[in-house]
Structure formats: C-alpha cells, structure tokens
Gaussian input, Z-matrix of N, CA and C with variables (Angstrom, degrees):
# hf/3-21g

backbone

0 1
 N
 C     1     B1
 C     2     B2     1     A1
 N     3     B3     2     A2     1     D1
 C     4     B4     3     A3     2     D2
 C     5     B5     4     A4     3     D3
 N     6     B6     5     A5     4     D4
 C     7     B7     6     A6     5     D5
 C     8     B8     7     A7     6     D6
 N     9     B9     8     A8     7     D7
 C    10    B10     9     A9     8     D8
 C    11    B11    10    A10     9     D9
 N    12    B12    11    A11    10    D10
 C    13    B13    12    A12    11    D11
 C    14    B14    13    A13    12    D12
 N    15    B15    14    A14    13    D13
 C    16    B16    15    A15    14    D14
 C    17    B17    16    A16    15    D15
 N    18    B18    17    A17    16    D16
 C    19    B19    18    A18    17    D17
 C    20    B20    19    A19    18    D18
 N    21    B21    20    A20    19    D19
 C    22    B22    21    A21    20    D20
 C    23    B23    22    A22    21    D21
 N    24    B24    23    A23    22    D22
 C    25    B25    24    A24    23    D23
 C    26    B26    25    A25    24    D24
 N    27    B27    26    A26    25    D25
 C    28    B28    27    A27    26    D26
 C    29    B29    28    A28    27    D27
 N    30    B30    29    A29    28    D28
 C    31    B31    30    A30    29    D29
 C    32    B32    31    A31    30    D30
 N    33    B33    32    A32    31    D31
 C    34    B34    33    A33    32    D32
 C    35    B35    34    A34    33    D33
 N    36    B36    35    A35    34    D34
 C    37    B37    36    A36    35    D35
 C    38    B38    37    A37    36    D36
 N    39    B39    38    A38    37    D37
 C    40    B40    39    A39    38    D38
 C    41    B41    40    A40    39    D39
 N    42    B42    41    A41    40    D40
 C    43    B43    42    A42    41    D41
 C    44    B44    43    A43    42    D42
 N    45    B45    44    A44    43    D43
 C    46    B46    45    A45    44    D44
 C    47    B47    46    A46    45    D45
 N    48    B48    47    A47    46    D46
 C    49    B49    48    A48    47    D47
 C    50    B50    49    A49    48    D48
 N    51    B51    50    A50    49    D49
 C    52    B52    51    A51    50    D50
 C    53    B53    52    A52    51    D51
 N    54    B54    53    A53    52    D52
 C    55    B55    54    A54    53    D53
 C    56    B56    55    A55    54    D54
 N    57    B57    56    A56    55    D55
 C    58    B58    57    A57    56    D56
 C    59    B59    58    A58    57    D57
 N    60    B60    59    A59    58    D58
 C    61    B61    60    A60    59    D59
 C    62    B62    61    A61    60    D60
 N    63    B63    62    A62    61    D61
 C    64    B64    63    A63    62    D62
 C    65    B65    64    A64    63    D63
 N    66    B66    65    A65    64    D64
 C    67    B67    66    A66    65    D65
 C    68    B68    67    A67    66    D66
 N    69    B69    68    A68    67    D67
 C    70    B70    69    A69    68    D68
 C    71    B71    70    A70    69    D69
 N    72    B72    71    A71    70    D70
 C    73    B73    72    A72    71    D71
 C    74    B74    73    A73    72    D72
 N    75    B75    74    A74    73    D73
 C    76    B76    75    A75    74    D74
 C    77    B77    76    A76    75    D75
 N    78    B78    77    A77    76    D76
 C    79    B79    78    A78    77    D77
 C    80    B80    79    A79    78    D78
 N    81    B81    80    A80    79    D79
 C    82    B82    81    A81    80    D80
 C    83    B83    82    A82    81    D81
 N    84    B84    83    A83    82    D82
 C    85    B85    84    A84    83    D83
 C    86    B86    85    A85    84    D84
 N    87    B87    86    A86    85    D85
 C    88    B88    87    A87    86    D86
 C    89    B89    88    A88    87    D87
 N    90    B90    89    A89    88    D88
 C    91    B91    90    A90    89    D89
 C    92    B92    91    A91    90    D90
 N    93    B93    92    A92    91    D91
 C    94    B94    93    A93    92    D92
 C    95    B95    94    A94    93    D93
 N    96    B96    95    A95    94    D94
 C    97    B97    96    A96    95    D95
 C    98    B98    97    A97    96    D96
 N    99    B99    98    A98    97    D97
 C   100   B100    99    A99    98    D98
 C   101   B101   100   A100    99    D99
 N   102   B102   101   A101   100   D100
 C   103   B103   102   A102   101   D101
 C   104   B104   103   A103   102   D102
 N   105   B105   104   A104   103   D103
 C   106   B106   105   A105   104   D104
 C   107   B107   106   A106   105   D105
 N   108   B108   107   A107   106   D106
 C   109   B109   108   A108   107   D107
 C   110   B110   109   A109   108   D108
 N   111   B111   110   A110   109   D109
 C   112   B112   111   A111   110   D110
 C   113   B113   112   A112   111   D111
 N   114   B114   113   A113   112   D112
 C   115   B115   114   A114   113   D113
 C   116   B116   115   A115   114   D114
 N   117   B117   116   A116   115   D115
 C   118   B118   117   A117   116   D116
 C   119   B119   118   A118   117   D117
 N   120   B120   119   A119   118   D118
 C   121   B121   120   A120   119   D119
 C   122   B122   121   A121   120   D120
 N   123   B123   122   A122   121   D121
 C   124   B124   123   A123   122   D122
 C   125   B125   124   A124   123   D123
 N   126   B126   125   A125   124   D124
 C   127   B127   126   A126   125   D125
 C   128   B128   127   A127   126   D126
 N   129   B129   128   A128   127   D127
 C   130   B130   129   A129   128   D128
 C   131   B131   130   A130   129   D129
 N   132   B132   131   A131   130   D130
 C   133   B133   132   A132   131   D131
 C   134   B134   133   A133   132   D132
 N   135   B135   134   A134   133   D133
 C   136   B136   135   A135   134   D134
 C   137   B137   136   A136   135   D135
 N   138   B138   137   A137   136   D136
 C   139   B139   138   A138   137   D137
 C   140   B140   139   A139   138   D138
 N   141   B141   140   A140   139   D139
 C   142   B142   141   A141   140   D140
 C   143   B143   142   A142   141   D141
 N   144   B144   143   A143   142   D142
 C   145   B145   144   A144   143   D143
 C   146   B146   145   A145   144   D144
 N   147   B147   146   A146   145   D145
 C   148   B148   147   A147   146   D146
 C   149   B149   148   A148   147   D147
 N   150   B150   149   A149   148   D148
 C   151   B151   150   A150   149   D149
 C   152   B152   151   A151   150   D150
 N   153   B153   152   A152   151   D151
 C   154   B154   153   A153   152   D152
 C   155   B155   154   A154   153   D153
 N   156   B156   155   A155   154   D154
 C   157   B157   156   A156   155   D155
 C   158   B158   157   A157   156   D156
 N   159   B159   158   A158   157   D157
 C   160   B160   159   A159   158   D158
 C   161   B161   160   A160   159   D159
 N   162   B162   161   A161   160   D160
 C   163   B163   162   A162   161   D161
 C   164   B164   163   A163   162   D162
 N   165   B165   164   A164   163   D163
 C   166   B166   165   A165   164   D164
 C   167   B167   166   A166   165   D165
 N   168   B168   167   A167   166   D166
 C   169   B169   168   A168   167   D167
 C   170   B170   169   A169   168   D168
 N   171   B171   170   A170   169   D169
 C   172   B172   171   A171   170   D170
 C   173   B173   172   A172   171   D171
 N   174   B174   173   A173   172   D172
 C   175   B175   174   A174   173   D173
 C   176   B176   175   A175   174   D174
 N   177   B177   176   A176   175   D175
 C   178   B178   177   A177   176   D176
 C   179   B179   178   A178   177   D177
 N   180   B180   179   A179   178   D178
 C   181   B181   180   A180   179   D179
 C   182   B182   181   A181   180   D180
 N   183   B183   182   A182   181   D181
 C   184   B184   183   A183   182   D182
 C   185   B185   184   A184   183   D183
 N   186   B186   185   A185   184   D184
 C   187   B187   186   A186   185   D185
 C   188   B188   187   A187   186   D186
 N   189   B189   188   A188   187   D187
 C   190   B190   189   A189   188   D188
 C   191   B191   190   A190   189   D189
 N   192   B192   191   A191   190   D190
 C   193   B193   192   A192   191   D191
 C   194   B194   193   A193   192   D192
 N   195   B195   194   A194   193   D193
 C   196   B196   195   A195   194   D194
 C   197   B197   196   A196   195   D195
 N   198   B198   197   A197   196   D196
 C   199   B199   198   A198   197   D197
 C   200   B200   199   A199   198   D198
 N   201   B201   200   A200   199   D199
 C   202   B202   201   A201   200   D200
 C   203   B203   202   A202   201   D201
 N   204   B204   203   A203   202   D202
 C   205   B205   204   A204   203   D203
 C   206   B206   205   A205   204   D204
 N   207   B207   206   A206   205   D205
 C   208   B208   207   A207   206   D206
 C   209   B209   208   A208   207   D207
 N   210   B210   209   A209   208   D208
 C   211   B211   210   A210   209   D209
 C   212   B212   211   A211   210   D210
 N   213   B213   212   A212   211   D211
 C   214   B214   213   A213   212   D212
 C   215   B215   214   A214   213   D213
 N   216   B216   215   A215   214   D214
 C   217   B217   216   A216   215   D215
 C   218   B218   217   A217   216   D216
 N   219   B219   218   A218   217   D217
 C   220   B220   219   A219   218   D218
 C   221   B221   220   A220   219   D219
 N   222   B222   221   A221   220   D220
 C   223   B223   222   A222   221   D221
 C   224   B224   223   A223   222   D222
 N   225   B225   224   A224   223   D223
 C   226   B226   225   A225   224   D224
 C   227   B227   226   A226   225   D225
 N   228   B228   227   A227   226   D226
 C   229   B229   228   A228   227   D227
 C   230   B230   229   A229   228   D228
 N   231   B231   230   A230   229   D229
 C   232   B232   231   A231   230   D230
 C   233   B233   232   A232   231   D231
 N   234   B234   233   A233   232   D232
 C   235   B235   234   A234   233   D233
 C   236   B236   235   A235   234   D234
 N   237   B237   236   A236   235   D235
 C   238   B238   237   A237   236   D236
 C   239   B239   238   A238   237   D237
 N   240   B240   239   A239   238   D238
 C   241   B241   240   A240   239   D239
 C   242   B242   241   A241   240   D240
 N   243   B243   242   A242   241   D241
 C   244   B244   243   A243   242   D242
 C   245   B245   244   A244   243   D243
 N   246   B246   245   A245   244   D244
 C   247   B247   246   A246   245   D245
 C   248   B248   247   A247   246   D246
 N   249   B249   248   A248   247   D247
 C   250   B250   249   A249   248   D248
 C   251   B251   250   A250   249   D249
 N   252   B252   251   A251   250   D250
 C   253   B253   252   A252   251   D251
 C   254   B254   253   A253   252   D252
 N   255   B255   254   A254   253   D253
 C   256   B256   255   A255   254   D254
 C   257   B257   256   A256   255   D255
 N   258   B258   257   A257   256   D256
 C   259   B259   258   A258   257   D257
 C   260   B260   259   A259   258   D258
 N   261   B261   260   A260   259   D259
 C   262   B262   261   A261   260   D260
 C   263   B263   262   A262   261   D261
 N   264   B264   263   A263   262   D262
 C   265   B265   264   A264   263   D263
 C   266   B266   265   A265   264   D264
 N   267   B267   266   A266   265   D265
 C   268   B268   267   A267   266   D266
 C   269   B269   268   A268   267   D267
 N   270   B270   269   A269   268   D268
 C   271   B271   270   A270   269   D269
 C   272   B272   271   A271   270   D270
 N   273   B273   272   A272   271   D271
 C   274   B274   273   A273   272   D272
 C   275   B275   274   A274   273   D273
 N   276   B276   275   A275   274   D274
 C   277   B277   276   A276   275   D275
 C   278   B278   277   A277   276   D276
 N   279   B279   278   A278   277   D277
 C   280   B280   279   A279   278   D278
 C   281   B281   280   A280   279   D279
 N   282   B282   281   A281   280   D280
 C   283   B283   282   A282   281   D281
 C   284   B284   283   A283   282   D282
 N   285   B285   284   A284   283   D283
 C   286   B286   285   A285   284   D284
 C   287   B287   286   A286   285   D285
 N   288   B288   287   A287   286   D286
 C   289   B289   288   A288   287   D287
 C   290   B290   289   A289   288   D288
 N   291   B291   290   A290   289   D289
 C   292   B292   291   A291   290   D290
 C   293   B293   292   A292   291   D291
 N   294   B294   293   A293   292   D292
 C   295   B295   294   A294   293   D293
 C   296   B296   295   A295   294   D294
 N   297   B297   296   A296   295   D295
 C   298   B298   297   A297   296   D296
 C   299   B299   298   A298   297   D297
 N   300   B300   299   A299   298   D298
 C   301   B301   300   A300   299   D299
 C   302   B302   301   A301   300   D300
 N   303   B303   302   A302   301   D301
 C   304   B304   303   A303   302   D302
 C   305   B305   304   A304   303   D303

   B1=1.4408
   B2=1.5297
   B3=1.0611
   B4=1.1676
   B5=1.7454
   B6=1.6836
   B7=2.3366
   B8=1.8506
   B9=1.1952
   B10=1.4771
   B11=1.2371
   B12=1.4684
   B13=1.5596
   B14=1.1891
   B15=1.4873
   B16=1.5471
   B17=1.8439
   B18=1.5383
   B19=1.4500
   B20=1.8293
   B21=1.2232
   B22=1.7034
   B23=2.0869
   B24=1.2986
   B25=1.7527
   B26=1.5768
   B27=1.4611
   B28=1.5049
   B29=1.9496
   B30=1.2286
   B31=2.1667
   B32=1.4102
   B33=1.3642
   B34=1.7152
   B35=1.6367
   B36=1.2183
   B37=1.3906
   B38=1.0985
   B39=1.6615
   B40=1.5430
   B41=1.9334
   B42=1.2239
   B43=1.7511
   B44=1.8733
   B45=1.6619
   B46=1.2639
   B47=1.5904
   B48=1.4141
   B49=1.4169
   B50=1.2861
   B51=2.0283
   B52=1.3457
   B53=1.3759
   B54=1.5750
   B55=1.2584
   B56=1.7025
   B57=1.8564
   B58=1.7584
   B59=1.6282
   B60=1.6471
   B61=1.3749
   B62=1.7878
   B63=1.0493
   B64=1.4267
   B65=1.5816
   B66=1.3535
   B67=1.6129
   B68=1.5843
   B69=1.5191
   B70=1.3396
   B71=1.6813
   B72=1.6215
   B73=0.7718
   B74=1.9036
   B75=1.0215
   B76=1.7443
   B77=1.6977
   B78=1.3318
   B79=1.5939
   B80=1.9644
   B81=1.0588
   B82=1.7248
   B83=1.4222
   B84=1.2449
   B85=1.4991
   B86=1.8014
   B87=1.4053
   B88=1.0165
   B89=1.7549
   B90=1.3454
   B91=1.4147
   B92=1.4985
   B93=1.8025
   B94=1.2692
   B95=1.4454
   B96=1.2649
   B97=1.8750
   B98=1.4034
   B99=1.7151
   B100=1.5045
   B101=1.9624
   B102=1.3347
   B103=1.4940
   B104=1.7691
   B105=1.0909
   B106=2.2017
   B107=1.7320
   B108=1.2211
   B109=1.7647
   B110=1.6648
   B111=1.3984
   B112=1.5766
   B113=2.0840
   B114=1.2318
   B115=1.8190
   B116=1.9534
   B117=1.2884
   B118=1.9593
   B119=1.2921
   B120=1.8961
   B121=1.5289
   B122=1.7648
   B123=1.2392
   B124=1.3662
   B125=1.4314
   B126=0.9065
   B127=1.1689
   B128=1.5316
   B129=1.4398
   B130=1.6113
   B131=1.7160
   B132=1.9476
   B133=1.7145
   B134=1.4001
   B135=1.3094
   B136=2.0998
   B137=1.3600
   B138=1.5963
   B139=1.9952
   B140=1.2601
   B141=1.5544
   B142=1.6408
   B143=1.4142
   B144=1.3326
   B145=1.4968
   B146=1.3306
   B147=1.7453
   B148=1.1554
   B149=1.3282
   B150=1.3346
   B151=1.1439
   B152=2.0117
   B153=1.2209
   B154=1.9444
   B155=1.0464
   B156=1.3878
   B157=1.8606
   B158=1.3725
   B159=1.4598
   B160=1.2205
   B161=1.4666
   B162=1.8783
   B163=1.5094
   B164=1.1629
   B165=1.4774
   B166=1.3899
   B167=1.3953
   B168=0.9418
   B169=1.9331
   B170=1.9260
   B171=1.3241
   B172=1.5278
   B173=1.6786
   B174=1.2711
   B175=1.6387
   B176=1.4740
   B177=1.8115
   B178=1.5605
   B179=1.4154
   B180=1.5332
   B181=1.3585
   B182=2.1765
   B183=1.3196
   B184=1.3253
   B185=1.5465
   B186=1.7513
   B187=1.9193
   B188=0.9649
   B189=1.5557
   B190=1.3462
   B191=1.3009
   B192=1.5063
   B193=1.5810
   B194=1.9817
   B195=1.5573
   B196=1.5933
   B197=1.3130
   B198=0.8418
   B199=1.7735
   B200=2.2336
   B201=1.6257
   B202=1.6067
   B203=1.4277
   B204=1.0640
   B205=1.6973
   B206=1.3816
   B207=1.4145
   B208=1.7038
   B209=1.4169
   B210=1.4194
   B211=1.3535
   B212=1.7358
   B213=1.5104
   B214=1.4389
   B215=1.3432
   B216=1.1211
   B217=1.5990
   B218=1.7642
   B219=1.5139
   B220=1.7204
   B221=1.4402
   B222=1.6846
   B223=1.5016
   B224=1.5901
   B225=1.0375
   B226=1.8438
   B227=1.3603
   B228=1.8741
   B229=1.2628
   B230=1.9074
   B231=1.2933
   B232=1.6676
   B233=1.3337
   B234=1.7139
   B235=1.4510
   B236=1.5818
   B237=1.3773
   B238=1.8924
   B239=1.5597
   B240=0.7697
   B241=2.0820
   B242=2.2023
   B243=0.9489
   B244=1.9049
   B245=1.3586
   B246=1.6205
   B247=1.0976
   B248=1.5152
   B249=1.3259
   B250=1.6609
   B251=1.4429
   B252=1.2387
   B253=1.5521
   B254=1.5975
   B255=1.3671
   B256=1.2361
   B257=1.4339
   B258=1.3986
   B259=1.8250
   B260=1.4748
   B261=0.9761
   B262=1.4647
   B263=1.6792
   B264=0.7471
   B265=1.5304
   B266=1.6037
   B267=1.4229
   B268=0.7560
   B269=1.2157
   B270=1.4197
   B271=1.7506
   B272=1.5455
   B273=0.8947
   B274=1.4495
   B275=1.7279
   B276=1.6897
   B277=1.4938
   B278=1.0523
   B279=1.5719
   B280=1.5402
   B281=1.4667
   B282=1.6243
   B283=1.2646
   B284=1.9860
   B285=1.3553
   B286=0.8476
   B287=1.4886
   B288=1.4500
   B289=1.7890
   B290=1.1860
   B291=1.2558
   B292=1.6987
   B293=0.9812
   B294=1.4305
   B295=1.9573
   B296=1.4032
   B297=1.3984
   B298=1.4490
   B299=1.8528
   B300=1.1937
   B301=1.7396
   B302=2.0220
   B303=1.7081
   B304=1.4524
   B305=1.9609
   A1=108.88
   A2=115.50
   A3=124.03
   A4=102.70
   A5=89.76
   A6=90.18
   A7=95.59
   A8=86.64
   A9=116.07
   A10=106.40
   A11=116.52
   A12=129.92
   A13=108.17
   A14=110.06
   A15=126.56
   A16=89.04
   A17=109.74
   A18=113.46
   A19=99.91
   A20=105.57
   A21=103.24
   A22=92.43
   A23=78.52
   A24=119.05
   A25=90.84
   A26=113.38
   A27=125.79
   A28=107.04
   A29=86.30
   A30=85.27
   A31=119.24
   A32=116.08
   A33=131.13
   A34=97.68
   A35=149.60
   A36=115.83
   A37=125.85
   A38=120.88
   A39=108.33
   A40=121.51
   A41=93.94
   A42=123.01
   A43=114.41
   A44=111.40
   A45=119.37
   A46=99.96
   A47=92.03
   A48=95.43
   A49=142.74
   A50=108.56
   A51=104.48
   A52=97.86
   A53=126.03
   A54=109.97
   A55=95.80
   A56=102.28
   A57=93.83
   A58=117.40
   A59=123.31
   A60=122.43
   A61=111.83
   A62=103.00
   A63=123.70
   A64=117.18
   A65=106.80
   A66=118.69
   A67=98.29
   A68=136.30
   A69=113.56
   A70=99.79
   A71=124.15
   A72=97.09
   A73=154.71
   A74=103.36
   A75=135.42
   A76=82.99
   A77=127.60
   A78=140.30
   A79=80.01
   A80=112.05
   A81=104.24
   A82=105.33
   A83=146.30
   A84=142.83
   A85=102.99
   A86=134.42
   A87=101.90
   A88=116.95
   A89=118.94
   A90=124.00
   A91=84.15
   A92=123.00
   A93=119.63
   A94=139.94
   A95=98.22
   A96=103.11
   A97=112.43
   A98=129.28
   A99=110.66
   A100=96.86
   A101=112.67
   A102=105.22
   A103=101.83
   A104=129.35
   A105=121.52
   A106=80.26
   A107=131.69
   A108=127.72
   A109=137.56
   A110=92.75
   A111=108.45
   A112=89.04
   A113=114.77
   A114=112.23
   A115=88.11
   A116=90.88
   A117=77.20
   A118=105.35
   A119=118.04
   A120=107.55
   A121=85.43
   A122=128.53
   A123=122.80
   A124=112.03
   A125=175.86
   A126=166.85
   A127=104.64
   A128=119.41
   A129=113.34
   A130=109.24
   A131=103.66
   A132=92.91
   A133=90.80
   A134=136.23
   A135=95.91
   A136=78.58
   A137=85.18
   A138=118.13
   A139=101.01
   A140=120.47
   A141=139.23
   A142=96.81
   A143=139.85
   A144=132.09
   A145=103.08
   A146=113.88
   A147=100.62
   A148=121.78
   A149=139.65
   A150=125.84
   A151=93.86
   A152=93.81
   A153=102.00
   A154=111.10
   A155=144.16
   A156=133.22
   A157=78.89
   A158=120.65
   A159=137.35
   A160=150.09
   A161=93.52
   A162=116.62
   A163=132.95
   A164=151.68
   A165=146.84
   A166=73.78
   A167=149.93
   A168=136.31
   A169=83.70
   A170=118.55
   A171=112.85
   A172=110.07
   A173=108.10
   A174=112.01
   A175=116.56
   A176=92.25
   A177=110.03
   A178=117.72
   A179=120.65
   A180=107.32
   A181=118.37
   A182=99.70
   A183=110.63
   A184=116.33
   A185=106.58
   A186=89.76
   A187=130.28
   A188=121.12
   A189=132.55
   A190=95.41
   A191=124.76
   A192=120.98
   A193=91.94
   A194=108.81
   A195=117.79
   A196=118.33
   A197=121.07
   A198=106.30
   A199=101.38
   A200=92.72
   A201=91.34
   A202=120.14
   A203=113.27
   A204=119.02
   A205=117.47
   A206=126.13
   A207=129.63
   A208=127.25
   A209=109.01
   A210=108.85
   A211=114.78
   A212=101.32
   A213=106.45
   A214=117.61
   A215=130.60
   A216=118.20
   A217=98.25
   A218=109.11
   A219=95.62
   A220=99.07
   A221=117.62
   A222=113.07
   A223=118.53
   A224=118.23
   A225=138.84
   A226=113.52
   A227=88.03
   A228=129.82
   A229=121.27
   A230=95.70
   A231=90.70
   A232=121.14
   A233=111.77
   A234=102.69
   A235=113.79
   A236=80.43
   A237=98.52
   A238=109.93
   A239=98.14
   A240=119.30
   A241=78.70
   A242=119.75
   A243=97.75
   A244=129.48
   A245=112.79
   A246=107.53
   A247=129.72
   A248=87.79
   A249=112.66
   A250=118.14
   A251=100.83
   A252=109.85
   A253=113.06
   A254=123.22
   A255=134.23
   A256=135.95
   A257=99.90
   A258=126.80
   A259=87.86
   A260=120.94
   A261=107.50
   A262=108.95
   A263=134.23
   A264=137.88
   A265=105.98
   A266=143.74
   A267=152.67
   A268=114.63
   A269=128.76
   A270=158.26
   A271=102.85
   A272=113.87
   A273=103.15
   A274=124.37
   A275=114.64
   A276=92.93
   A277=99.98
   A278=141.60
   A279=131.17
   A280=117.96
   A281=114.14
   A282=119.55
   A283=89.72
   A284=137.85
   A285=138.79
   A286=115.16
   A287=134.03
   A288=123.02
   A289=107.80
   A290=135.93
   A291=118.61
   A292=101.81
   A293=131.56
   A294=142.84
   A295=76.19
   A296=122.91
   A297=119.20
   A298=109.72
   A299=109.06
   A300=112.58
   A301=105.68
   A302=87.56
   A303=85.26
   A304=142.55
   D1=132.45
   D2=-175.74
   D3=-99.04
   D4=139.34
   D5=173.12
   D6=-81.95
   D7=149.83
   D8=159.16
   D9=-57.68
   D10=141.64
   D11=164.07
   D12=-119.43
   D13=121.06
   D14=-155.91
   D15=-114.33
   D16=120.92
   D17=172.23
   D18=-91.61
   D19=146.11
   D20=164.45
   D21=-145.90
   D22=127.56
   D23=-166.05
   D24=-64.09
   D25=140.88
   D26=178.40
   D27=-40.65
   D28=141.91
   D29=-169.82
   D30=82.60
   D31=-26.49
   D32=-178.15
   D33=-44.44
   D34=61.65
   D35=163.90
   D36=-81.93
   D37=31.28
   D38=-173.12
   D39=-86.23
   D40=19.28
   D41=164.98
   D42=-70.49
   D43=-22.39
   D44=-165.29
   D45=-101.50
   D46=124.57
   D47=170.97
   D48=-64.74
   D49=-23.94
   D50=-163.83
   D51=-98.66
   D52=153.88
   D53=-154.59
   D54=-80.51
   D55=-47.13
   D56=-175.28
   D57=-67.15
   D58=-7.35
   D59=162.41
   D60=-52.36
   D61=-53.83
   D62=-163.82
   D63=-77.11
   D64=-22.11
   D65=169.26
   D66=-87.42
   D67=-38.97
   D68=-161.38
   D69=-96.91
   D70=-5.33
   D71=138.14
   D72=-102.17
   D73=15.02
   D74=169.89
   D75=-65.35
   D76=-77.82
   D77=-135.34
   D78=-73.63
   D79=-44.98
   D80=-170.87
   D81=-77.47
   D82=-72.38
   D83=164.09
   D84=-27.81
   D85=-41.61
   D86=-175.92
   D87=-88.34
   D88=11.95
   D89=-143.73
   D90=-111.61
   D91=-47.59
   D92=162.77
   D93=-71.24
   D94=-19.90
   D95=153.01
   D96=-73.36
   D97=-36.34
   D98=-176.42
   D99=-62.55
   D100=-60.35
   D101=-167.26
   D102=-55.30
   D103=-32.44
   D104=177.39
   D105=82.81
   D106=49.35
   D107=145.48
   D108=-85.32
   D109=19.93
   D110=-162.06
   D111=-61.63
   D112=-42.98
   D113=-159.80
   D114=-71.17
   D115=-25.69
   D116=-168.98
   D117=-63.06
   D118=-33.04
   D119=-141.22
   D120=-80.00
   D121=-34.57
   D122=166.98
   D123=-29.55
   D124=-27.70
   D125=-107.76
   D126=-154.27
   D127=102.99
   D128=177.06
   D129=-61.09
   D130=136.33
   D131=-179.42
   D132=-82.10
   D133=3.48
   D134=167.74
   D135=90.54
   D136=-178.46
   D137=174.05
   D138=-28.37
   D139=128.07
   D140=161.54
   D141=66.51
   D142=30.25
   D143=134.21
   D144=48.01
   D145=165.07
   D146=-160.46
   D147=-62.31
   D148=1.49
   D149=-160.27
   D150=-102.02
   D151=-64.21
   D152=-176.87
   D153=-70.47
   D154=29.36
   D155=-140.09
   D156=-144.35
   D157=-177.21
   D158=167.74
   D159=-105.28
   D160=30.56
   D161=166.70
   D162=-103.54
   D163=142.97
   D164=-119.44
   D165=-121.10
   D166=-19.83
   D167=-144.45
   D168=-56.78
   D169=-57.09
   D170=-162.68
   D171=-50.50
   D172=-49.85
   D173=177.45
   D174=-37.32
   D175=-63.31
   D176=169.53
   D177=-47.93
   D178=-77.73
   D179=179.19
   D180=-28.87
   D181=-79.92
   D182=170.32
   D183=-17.06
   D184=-50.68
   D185=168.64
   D186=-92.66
   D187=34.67
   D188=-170.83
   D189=-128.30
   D190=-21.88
   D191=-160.98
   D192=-68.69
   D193=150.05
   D194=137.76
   D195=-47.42
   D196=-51.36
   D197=-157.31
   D198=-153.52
   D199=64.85
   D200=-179.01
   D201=-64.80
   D202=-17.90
   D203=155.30
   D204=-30.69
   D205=-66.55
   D206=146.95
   D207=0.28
   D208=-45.65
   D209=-173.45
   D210=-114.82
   D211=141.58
   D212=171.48
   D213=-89.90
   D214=-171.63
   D215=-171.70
   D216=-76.21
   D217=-25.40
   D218=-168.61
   D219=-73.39
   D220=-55.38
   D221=-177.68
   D222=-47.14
   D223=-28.06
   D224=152.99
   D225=-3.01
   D226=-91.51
   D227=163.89
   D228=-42.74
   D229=-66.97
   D230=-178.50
   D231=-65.97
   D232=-9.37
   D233=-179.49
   D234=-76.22
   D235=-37.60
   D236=-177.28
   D237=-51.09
   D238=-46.13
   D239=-159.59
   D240=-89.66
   D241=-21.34
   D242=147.69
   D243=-120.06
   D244=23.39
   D245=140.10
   D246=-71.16
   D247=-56.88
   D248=149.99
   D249=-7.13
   D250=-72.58
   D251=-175.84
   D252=-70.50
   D253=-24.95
   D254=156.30
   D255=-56.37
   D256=-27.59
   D257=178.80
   D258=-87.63
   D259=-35.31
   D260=-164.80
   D261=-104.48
   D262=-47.76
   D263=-163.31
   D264=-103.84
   D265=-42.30
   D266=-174.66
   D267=127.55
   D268=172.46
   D269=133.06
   D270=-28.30
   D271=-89.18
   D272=-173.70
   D273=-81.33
   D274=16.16
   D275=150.02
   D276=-92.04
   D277=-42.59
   D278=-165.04
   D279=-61.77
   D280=-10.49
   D281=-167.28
   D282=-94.27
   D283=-35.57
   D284=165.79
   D285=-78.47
   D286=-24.44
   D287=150.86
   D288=-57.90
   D289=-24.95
   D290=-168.02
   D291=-100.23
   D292=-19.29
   D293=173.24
   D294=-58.96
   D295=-87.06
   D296=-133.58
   D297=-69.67
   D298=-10.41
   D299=-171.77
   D300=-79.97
   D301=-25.84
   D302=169.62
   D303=-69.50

C-alpha cells in the first residue's frame, strides 16, 4: 500500500494542528504576500537579526499583521526566520521541515 501524498498550496496551513500556531502563521504568510517581500526575507539582516538588527521588515510585517497582539517577540522572530526559510528554500521544503520536526 502505498501513503497518499497530500499537496497543500503556498499559505495552505491547514496541515497544523494547533489552532493559534496555525492562525499566526496564516496572519504572517498573508501579511508578507500583501507587502511582495519574499526577495528581501532572503537576505540575512547580519548583527541583531531581524528583530535587533537594522531592518524595518519587522515594523512592516507587524502593520500588515490581522491580529499582532498574537505574537510575542519570540513567536515574532520564529515566524520571520520561516518566512525566511520559505523565501529561500521553498513552500514545500518548509512544509516538509515542519512535517518532519513534528
């Protein structure tokens, strides 16, 4: 018997179990497609990363988010750093790193 191979389309997180995991990341994937920053998030910020470093992407994202209340500075951070990994590697490896971390 062969498993099923289940595709889920760029933004798809309905693969994530936790519901507020899966909403803050919906609200962040859609906040960086309204601004089109996918070539920026490629780009490491260097000293103090995106959050302590000296690039606005966090400001920006944040006034684009639905509901930035959701996030603490770490959830902030780790969403960014997988967009990141999304700008860079693709949709479906990050959708298969977060399969396999589970």
């Amino acid at each position: 018997m062969n498993p099923e191979i289940v595709v889920f389309e760029p933004g798809d997180f309905s693969f994530i179990k936790s519901v507020a995991e899966k909403a803050i990341y919906c609200d962040m994937y859609k906040a960086v497609e309204k601004l089109g920053i996918w070539e920026e998030l490629k780009n490491e910020p260097f000293s103090g990363g995106f959050l302590f470093g000296t690039t606005d992407i966090p400001n920006r994202i944040m006034a684009n988010l639905e509901n930035p209340d959701a996030h603490s500075g770490a959830s902030l951070a780790l969403c960014i750093r997988d967009m990141q990994y999304i700008a860079i590697h693709g949709w479906p490896m990050w959708v298969l790193m977060y399969d396999l971390s589970q």
